[in-house]
C-alpha atoms as a printed R data frame, in Angstrom:
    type eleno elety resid chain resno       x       y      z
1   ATOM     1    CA   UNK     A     1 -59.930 -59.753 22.157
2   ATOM     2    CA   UNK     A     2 -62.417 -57.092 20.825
3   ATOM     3    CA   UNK     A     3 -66.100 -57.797 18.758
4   ATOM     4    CA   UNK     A     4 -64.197 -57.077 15.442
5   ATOM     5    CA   UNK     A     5 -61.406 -59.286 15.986
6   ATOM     6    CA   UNK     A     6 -63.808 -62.116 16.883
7   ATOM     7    CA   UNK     A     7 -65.628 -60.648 13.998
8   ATOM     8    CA   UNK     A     8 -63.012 -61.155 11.360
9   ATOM     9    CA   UNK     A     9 -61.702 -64.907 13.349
10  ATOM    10    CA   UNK     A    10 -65.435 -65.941 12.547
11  ATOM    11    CA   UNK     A    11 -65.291 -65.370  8.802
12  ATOM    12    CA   UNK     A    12 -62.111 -66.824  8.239
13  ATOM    13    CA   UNK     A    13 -60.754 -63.397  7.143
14  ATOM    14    CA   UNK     A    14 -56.842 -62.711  6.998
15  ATOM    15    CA   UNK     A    15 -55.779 -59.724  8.527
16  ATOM    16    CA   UNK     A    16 -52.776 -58.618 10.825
17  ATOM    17    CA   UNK     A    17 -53.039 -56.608 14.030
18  ATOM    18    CA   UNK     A    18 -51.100 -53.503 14.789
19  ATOM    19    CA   UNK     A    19 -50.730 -51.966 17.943
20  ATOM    20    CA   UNK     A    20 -48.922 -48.823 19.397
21  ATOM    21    CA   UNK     A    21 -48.866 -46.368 22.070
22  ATOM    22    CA   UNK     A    22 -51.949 -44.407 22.392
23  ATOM    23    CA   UNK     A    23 -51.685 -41.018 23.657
24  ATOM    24    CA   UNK     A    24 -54.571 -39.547 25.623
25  ATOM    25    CA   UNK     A    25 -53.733 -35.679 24.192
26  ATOM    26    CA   UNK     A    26 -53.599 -36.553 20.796
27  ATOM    27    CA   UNK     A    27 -55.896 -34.178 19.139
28  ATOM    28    CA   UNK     A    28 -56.997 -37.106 16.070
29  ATOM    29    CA   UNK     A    29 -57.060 -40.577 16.864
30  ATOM    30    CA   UNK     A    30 -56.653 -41.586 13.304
31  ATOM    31    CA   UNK     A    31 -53.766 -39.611 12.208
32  ATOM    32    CA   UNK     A    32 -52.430 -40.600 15.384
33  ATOM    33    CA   UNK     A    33 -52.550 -44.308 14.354
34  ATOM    34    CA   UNK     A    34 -50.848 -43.445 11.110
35  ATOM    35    CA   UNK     A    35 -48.145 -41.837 12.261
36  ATOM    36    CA   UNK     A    36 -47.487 -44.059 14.885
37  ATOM    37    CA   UNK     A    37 -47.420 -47.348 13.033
38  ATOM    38    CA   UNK     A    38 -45.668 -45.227  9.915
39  ATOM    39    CA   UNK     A    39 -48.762 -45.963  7.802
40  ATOM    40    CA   UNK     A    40 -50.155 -43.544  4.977
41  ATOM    41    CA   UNK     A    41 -52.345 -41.798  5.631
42  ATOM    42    CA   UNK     A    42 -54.908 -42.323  2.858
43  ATOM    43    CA   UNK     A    43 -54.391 -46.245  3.692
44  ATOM    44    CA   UNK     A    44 -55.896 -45.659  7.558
45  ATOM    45    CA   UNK     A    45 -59.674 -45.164  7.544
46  ATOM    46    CA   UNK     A    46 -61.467 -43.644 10.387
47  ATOM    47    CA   UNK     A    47 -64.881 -44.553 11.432
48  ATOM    48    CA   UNK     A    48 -67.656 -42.478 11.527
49  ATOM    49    CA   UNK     A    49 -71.321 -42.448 12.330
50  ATOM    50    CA   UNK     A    50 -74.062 -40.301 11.098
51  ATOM    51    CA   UNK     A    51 -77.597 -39.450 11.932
52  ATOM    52    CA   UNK     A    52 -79.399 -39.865  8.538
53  ATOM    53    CA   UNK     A    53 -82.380 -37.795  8.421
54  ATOM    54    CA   UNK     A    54 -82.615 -37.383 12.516
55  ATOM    55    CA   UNK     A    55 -84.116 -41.262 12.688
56  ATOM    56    CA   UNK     A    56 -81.393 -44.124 11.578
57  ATOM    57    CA   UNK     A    57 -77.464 -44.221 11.877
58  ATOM    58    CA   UNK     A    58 -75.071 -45.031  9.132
59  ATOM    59    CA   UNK     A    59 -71.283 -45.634  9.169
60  ATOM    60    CA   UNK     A    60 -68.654 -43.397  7.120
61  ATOM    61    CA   UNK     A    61 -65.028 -44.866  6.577
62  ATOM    62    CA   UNK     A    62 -62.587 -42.100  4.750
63  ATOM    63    CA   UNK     A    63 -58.813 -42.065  4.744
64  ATOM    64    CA   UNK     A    64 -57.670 -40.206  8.472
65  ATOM    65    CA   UNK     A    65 -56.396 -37.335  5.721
66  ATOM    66    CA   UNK     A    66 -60.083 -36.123  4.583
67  ATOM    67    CA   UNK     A    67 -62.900 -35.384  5.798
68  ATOM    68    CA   UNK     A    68 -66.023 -36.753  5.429
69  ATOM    69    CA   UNK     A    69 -68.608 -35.303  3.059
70  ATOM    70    CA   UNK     A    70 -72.020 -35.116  4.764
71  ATOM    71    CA   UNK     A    71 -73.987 -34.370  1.696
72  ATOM    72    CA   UNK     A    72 -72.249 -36.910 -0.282
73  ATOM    73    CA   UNK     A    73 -72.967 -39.565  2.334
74  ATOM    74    CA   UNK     A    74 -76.953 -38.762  2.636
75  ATOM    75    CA   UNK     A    75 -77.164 -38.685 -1.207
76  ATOM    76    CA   UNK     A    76 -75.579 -42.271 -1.046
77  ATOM    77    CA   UNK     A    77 -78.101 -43.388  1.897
78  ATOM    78    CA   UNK     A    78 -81.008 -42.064  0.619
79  ATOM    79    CA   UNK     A    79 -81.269 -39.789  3.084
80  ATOM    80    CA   UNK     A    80 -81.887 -36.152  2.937
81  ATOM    81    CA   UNK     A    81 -79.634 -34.683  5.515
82  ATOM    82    CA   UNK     A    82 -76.914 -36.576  7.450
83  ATOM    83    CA   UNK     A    83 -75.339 -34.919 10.253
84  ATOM    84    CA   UNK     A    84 -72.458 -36.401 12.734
85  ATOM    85    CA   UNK     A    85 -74.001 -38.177 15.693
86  ATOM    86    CA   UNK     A    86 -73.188 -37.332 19.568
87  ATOM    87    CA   UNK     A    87 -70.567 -39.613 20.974
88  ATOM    88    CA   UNK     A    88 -73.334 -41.095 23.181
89  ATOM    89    CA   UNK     A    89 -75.520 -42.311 20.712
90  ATOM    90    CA   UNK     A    90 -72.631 -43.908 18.552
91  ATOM    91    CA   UNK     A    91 -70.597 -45.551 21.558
92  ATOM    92    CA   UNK     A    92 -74.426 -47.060 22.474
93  ATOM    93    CA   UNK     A    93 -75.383 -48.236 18.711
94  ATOM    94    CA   UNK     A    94 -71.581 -49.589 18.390
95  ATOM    95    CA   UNK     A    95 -69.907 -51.083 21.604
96  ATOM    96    CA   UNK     A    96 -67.316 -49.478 21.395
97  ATOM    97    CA   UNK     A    97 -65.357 -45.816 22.658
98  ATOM    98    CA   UNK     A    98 -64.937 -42.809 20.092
99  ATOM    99    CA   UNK     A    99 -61.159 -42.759 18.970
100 ATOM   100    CA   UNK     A   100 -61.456 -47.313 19.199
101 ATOM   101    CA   UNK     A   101 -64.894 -47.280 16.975
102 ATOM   102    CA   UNK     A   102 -64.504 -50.240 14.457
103 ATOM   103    CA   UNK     A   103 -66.867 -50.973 11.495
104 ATOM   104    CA   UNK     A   104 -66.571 -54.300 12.462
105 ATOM   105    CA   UNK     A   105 -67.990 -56.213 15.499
106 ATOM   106    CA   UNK     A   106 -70.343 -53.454 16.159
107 ATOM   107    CA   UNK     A   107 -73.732 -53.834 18.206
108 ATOM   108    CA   UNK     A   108 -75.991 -52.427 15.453
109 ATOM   109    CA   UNK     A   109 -75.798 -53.709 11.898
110 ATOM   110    CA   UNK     A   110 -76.048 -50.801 10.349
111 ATOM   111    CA   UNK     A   111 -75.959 -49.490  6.788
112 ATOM   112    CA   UNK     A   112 -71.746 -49.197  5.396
113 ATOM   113    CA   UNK     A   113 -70.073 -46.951  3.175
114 ATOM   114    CA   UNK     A   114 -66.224 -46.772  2.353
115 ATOM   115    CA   UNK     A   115 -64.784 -44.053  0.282
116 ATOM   116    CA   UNK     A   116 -63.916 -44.959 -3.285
117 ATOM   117    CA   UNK     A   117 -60.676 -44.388 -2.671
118 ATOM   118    CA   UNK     A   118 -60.400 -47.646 -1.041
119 ATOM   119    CA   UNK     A   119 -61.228 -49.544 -3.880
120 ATOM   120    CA   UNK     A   120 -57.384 -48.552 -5.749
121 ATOM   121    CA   UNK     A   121 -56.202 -50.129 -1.947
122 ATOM   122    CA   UNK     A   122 -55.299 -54.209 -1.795
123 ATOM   123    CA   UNK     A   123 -55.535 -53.425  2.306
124 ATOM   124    CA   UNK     A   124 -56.455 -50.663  4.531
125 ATOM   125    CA   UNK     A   125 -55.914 -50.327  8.272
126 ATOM   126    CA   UNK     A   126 -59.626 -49.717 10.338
127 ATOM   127    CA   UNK     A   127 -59.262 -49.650 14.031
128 ATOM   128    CA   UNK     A   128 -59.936 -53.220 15.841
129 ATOM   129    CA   UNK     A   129 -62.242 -51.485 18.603
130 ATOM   130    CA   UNK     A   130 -60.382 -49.861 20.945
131 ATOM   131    CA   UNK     A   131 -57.657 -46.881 20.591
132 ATOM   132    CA   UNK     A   132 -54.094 -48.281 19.724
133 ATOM   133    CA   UNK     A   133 -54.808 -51.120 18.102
134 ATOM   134    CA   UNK     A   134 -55.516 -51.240 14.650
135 ATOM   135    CA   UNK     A   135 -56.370 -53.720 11.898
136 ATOM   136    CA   UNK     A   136 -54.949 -54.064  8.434
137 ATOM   137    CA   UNK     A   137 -57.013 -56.578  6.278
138 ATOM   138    CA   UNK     A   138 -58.078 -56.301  2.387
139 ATOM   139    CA   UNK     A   139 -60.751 -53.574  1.179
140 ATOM   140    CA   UNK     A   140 -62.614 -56.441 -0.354
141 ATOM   141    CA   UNK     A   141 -62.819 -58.487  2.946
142 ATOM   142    CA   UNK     A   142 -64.006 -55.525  4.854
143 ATOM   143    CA   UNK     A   143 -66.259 -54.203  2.350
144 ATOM   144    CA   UNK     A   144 -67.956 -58.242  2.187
145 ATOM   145    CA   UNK     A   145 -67.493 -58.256  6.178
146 ATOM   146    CA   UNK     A   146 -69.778 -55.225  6.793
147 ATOM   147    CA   UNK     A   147 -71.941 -55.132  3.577
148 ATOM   148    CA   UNK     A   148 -70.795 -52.076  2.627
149 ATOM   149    CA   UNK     A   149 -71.111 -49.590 -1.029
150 ATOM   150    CA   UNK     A   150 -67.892 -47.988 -2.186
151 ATOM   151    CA   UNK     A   151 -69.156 -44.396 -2.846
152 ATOM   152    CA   UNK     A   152 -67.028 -40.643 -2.828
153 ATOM   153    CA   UNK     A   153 -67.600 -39.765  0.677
154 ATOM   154    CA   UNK     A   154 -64.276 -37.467  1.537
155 ATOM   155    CA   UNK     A   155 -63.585 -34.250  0.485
């Protein structure tokens, strides 16, 4: 059982778990997730952390199909600049691996924001913490769950 799991058992929160085959060479961990469990891809969200102004993390979810918008994610921080952070520092701030990072059940509460694509989605697919396992659970429930703005973040 991984922090998010436990995470989403604790709130009462319906969701189903999906698990496949990871495979150590695949090149994205997301798409990799979609295509295995024959998801679309703008339905599986991949999570991301960001340095916002070289002092305080954020998390990013956008669809595994985009990428995320740097510029568009400071703006809806309040930050100046965001810029990707080293695996390191999010693995540390989060618990969890790069390729198995869920926005739920992390270490650090830290500030959320989902594309606004996810708000035309009853449920999306975020991974449950580690790499081929993923969680599918409603955009409202995981937007509550981690406190998190809908905002355009993926170009």
């Amino acid at each position: 059982m991984t922090p998010a799991i436990r995470a989403l058992e604790q709130a009462g929160a319906a969701f189903t778990l999906r698990e496949y085959r990871h495979d150590p060479a695949a090149p994205a961990y997301g798409l990799e997730a979609a295509e295995a469990l024959g998801l679309p891809p703008h339905e599986v969200f991949k999570t991301l952390l960001a340095m916002l102004d070289g002092k305080r993390l954020a998390v990013a979810l956008v669809p595994v199909s985009h990428t995320l918008d740097l510029k568009a994610l400071a703006r809806a921080a309040g930050a100046k600049k965001a810029a990707m952070a080293e695996a390191g520092v999010a693995e540390r701030a989060t618990g969890y691996v790069v390729g198995g990072i869920s926005p739920l059940g992390q270490k650090q509460r830290l500030a959320t924001f989902i594309d606004a694509s996810a708000e035309s989605l009853e449920q999306l697919h975020v991974s449950a913490g580690r790499r081929g396992l993923e969680i599918s659970l409603a955009t409202a429930d995981l937007a509550r769950l981690t406190a998190a703005r809908l905002v355009p973040l993926a170009r």
